[in-house]
C-alpha positions in Angstrom: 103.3 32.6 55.9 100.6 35.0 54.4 102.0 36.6 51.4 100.7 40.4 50.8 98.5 40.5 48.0 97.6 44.1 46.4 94.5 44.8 44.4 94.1 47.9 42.5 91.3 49.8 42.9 88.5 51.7 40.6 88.5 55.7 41.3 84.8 57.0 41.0 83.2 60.1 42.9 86.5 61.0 44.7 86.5 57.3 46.2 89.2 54.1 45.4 86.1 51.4 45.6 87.2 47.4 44.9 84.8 44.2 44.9 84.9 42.2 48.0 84.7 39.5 45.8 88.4 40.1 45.2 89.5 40.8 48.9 87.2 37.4 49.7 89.3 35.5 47.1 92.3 36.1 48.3 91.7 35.5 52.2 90.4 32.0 51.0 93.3 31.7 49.3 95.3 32.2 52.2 96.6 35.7 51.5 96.2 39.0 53.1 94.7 41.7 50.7 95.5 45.6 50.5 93.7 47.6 48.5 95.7 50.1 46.9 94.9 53.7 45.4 95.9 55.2 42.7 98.8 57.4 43.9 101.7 56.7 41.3 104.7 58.3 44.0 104.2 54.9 46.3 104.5 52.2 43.4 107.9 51.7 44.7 106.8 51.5 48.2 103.8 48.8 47.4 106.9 47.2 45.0 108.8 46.7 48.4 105.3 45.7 50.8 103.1 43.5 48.2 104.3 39.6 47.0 101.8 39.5 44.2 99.3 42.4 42.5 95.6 41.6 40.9 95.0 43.9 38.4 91.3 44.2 38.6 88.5 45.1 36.2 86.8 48.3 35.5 86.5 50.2 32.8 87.8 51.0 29.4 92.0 51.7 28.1 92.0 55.3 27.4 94.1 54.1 24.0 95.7 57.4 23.4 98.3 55.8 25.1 99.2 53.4 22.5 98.8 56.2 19.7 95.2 55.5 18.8 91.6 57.0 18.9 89.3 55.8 22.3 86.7 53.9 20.5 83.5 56.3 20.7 81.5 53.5 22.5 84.1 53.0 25.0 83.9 54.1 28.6 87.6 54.9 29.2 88.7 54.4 33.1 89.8 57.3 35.0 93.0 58.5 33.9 95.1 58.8 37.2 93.9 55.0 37.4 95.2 53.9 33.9 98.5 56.0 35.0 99.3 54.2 37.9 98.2 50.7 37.0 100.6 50.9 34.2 103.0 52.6 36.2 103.1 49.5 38.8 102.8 46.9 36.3 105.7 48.2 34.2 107.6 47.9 37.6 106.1 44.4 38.1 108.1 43.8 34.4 111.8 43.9 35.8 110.6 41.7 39.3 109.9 38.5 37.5 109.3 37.0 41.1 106.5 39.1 41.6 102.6 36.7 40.6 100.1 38.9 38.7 96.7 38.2 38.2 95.2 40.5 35.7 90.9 40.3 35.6 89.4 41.5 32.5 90.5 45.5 32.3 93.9 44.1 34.2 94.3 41.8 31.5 94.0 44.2 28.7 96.3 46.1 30.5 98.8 43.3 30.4 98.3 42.6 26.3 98.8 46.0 25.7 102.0 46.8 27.2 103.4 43.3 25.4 102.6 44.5 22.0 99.3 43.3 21.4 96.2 44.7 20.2 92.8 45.3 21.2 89.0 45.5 19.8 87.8 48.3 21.4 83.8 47.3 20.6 83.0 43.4 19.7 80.3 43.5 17.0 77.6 40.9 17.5 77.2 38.0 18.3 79.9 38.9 20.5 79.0 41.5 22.5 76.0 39.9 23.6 78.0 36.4 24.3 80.5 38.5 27.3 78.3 41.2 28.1 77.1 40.1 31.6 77.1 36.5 30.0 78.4 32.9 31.4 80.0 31.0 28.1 82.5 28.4 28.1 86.6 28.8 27.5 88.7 25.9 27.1 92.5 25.8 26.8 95.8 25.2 28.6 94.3 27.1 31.7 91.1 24.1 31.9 87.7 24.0 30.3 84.3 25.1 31.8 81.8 27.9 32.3 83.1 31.4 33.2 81.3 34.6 34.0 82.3 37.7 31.7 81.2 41.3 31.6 83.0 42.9 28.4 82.7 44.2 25.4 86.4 45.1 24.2 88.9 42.2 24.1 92.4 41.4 22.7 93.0 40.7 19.0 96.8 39.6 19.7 98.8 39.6 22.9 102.5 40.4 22.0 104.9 38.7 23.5 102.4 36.5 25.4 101.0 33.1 24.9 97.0 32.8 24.4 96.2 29.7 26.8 92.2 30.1 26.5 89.8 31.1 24.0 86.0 30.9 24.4 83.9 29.0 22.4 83.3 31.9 20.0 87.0 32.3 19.7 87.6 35.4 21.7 90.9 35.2 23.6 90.0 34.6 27.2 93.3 34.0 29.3 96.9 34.7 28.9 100.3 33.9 30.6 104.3 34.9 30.3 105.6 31.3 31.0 108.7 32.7 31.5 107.6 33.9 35.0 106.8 32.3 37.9 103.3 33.1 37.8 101.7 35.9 35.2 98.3 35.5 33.8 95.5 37.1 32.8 91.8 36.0 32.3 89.3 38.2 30.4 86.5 36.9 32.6 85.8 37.5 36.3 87.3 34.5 38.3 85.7 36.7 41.6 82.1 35.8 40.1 82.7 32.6 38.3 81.2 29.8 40.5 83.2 27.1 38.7 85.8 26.8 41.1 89.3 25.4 38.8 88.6 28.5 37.1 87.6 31.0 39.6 88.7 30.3 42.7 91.2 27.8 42.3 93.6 30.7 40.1 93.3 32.8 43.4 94.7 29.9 45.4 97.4 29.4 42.2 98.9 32.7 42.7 99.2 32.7 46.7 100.5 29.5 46.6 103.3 30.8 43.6 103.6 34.0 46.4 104.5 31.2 49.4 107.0 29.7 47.1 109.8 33.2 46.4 
């Protein structure tokens, strides 16, 4: 059994463009990935064909959205890809048997829509700690080095449970327990060489997949 994994893609230049790191993740993980563009009238149809999403990063919430100002330093993502990725993930909501993985952008996305809040430029020390940094995160989700590249993060997630926090205190991964498998880490588990927190949560969520 080789559940269908889809992984949204950037939009840049007239092109959808994803890391292979994500696509390499998931075949080790024993899933089949399909990249999927940002075309809101086949949510439904990707609904019906994928067993899990990642949600993968990129660029900046466009935070008009939420009924606030873009942060002047932000780079806000393209807006037919902040459509659609919400667009799917608010669909994802009402399929509780659906896994999500949400990487950095995707899990801002997923703080957002559950009520929480986000710093839309870290001041320093900060910055420079996730810019293109490794630090170390320890909570519920394990301890160890991670590989970030960031310089917004969440303030408060809603609805959803904080299960990692980096050694500066930023919040660093998140989960609905209620679900069978829903988190989100703020690093980049495609580029982190420790492998219970890079790999390993690729291999969580197509094993979750295998199980529904």
């Amino acid at each position: 059994m080789y559940p269908m994994i889809g992984i949204t893609a950037d939009y840049h230049e007239k092109r959808h463009r994803v890391s292979s790191g994500y696509t390499n993740a998931i075949v080790s993980a024993g899933g089949i990935p399909i990249i999927l563009p940002n075309i809101v009238d086949l949510v439904p149809h990707f609904m019906n064909l994928c067993d899990g999403f990642v949600f993968t990063g990129g660029d900046d919430p466009i935070m008009q959205e939420w009924g606030i100002e873009t942060h002047h330093n932000a780079e806000p993502v393209h807006q037919s890809r902040q459509t659609f990725e919400l667009t799917l993930l608010r669909h994802v909501q009402k399929h509780p048997e659906k896994s999500v993985l949400g990487v950095c952008l995707g899990m801002q996305w997923m703080g957002l829509i559950a009520g929480g809040t986000l710093n839309q430029d870290l001041a320093e020390p900060f910055a420079s700690n996730h810019k293109k940094n490794d630090h170390i995160i320890a909570g519920a989700i394990g301890e160890g080095t991670v590989h970030s590249h960031h310089h917004q993060a969440m303030e408060s997630v809603g609805e959803l449970e904080v299960v990692a926090t980096s050694d500066d205190g930023i919040i660093e991964a998140i989960q609905d327990s209620n679900r069978l498998w829903y988190k989100g880490v703020q690093w980049h588990p495609e580029r982190t060489a420790n492998k219970k927190l890079g790999q390993r949560l690729f291999d969580q969520m197509v094993l979750a997949c295998k199980k529904t």
